[in-house]
Backbone as XML, in Angstrom:
<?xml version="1.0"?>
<chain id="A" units="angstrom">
  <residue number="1" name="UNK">
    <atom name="N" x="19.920" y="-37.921" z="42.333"/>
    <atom name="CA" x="18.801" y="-37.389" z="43.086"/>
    <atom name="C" x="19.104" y="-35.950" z="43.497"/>
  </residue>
  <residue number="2" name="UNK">
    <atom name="N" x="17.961" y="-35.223" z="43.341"/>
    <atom name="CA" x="18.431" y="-34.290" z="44.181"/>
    <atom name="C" x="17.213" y="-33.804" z="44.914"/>
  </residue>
  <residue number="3" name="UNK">
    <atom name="N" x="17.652" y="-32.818" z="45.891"/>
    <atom name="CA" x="16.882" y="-32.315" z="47.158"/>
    <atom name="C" x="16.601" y="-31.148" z="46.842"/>
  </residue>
  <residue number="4" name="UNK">
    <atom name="N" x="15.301" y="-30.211" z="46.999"/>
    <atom name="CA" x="14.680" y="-29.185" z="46.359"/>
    <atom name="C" x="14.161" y="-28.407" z="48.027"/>
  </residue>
  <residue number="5" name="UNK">
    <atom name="N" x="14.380" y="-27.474" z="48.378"/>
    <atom name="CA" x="13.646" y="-26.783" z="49.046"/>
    <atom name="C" x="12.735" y="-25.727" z="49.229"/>
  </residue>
  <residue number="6" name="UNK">
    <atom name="N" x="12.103" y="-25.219" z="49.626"/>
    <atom name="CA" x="11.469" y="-23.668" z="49.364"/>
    <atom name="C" x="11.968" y="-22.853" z="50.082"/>
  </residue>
  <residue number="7" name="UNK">
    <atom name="N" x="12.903" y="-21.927" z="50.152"/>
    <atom name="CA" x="13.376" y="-20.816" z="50.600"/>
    <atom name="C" x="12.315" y="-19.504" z="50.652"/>
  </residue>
  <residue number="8" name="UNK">
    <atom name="N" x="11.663" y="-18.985" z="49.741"/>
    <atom name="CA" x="11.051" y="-17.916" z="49.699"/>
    <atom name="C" x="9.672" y="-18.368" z="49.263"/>
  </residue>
  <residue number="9" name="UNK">
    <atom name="N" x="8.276" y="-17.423" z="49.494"/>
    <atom name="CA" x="7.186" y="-17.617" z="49.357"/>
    <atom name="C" x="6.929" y="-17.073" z="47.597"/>
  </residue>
  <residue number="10" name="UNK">
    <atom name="N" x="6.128" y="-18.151" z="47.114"/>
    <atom name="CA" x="5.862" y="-17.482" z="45.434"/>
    <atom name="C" x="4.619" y="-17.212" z="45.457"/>
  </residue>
  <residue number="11" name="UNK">
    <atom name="N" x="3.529" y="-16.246" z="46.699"/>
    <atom name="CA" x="2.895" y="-15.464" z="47.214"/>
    <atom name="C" x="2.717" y="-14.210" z="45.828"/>
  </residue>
  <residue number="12" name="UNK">
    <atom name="N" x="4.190" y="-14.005" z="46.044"/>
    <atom name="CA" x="3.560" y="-12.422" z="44.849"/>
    <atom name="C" x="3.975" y="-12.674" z="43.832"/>
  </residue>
  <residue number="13" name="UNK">
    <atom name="N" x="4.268" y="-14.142" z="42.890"/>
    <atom name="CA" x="4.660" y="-14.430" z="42.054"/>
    <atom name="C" x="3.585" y="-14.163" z="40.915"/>
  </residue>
  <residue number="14" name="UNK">
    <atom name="N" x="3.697" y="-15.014" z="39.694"/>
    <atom name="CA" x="2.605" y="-14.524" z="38.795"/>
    <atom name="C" x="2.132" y="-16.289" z="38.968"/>
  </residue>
  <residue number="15" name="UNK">
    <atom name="N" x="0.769" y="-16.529" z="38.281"/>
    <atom name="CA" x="0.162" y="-17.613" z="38.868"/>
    <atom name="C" x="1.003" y="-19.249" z="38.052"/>
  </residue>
  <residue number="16" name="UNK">
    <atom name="N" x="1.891" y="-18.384" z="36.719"/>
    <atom name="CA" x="2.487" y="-19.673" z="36.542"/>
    <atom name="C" x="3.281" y="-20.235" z="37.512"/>
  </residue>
  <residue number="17" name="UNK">
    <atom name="N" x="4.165" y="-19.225" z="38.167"/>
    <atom name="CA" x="5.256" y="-19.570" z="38.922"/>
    <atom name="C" x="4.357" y="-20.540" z="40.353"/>
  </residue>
  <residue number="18" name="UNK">
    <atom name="N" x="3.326" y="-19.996" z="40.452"/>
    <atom name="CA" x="2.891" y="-20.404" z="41.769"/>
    <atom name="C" x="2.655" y="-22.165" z="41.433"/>
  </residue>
  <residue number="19" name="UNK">
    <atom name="N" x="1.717" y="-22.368" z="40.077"/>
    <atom name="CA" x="1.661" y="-23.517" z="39.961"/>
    <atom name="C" x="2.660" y="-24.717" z="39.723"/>
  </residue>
  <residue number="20" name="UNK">
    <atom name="N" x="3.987" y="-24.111" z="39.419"/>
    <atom name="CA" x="5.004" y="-24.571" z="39.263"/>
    <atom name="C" x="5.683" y="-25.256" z="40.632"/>
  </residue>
  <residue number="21" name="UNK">
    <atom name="N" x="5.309" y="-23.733" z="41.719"/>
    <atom name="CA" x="5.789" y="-24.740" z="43.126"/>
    <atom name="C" x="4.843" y="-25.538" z="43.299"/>
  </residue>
  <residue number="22" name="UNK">
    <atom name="N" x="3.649" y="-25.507" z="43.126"/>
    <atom name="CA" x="2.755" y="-26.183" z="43.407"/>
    <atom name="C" x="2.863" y="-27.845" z="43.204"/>
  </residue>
  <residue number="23" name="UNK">
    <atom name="N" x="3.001" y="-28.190" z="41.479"/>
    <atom name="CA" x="3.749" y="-29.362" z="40.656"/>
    <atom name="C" x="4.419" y="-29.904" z="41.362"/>
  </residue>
  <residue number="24" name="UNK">
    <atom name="N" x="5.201" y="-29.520" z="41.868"/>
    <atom name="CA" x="6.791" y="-29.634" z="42.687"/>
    <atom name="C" x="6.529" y="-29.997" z="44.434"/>
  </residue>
  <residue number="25" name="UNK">
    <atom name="N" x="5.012" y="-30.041" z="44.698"/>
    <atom name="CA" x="4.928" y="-30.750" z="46.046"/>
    <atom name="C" x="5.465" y="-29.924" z="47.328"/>
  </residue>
  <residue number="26" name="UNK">
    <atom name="N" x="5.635" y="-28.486" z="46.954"/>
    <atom name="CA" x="6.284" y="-27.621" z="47.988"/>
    <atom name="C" x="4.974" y="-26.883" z="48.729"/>
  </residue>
  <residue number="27" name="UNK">
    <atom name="N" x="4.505" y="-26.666" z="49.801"/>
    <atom name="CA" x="3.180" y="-26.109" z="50.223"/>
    <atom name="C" x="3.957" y="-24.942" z="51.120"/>
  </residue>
  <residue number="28" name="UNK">
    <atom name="N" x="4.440" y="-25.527" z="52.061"/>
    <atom name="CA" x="4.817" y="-24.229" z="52.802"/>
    <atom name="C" x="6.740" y="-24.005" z="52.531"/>
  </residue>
  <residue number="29" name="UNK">
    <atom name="N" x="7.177" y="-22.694" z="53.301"/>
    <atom name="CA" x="8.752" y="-22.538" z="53.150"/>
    <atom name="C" x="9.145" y="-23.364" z="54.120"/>
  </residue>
  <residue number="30" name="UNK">
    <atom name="N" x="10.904" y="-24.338" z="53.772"/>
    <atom name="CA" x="11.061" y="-25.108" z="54.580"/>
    <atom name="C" x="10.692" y="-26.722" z="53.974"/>
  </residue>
  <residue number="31" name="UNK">
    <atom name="N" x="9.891" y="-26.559" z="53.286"/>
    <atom name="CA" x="9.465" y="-28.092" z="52.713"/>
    <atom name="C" x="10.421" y="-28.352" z="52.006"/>
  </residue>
  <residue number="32" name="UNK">
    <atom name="N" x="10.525" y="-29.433" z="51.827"/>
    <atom name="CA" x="11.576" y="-30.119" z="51.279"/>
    <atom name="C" x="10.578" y="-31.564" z="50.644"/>
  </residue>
  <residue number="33" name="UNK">
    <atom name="N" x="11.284" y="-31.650" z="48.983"/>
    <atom name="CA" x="11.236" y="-32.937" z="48.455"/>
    <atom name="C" x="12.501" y="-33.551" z="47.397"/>
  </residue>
  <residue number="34" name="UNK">
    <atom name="N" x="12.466" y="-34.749" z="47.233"/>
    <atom name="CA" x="13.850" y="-35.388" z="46.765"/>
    <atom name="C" x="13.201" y="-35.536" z="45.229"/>
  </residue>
  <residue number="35" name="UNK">
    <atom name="N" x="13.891" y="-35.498" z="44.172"/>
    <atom name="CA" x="13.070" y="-35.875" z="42.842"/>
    <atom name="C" x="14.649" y="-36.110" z="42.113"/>
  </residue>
  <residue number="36" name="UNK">
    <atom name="N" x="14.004" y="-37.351" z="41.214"/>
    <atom name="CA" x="15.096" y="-37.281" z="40.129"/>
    <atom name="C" x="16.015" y="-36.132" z="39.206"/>
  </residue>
  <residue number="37" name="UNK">
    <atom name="N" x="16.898" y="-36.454" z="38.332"/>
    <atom name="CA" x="17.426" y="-35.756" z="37.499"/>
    <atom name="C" x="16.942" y="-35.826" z="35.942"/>
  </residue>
  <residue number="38" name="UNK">
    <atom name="N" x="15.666" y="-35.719" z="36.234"/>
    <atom name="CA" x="14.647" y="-36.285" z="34.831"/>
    <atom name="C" x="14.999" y="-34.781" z="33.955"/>
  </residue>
  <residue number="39" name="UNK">
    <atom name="N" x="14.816" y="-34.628" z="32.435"/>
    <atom name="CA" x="14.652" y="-33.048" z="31.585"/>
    <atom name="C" x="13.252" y="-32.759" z="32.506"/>
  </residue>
  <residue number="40" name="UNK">
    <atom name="N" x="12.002" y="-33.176" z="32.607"/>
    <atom name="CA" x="11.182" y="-32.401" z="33.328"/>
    <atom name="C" x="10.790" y="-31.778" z="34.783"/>
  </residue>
  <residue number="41" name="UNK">
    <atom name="N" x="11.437" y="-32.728" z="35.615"/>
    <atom name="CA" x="11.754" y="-31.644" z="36.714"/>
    <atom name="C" x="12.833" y="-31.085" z="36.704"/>
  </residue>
  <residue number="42" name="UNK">
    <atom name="N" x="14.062" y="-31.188" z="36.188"/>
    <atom name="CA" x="15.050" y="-30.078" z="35.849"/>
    <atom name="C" x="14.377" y="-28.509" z="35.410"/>
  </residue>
  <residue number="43" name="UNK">
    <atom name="N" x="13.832" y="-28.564" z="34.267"/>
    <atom name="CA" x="12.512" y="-27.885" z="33.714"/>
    <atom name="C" x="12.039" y="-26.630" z="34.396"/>
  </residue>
  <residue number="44" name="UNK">
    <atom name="N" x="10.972" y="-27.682" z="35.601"/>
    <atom name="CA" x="10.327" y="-26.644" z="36.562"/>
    <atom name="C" x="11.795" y="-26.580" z="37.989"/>
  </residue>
  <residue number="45" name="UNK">
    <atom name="N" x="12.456" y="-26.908" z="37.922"/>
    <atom name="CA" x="13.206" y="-26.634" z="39.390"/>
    <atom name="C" x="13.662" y="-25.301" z="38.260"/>
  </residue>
  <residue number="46" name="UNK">
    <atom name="N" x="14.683" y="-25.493" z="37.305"/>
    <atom name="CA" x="15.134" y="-24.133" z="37.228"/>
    <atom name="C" x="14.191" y="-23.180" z="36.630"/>
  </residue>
  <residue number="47" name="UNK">
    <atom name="N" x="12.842" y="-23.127" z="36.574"/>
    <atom name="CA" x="12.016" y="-21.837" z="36.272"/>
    <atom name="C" x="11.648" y="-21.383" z="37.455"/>
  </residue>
  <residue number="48" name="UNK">
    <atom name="N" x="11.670" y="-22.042" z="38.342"/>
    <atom name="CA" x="11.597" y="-21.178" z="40.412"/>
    <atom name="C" x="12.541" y="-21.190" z="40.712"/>
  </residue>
  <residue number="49" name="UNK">
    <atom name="N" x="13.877" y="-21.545" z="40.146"/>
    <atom name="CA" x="15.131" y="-21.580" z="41.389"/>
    <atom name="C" x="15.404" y="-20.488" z="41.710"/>
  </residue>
  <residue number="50" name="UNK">
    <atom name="N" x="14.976" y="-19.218" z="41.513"/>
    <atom name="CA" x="15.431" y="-18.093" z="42.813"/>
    <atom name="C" x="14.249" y="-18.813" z="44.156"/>
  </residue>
  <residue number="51" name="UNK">
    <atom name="N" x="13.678" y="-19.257" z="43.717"/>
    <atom name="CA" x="12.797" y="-19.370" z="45.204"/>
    <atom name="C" x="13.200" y="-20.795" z="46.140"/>
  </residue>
  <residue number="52" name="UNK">
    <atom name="N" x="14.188" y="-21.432" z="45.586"/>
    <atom name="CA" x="14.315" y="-22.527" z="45.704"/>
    <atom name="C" x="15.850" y="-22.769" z="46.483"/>
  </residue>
  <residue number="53" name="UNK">
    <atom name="N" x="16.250" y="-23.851" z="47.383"/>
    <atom name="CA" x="17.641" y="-24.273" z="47.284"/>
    <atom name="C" x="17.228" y="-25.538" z="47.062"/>
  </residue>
  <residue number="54" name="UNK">
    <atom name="N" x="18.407" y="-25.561" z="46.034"/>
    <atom name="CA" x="18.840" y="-26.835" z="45.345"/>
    <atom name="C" x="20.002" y="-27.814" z="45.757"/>
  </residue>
  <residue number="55" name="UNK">
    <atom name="N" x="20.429" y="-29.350" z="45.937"/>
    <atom name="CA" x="21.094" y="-29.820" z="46.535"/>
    <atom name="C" x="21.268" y="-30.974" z="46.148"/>
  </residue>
  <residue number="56" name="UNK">
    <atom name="N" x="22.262" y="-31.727" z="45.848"/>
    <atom name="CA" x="22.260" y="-33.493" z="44.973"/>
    <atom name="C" x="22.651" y="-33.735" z="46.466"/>
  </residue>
  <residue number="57" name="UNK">
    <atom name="N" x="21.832" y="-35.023" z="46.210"/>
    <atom name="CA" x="22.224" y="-35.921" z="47.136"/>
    <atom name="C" x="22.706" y="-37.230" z="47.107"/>
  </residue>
</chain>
């Protein structure tokens, strides 16, 4: 498992990136969700992980 957070706003991102946090259940900075170690959220976690902290739990 791991734990996904939003660190930074993807505000001035381009609109893929935005929909990507979006996918990912993150609305505001500070949110936090737990998701498997599936190839597809691996996928989208590392195409935002500058905006992101990442964390196994």
């Amino acid at each position: 498992m791991i734990k996904v957070t939003l660190i930074k706003s993807p505000s001035n991102e381009v609109k893929s990136v935005k929909a990507t946090v979006a996918a990912l259940g993150l609305k505001k900075i500070r949110s936090t969700k737990t998701f498997e170690e599936t190839p597809a959220n691996m996928g989208q976690i590392n195409k935002v992980a500058y905006l992101l902290k990442v964390e196994k739990v």
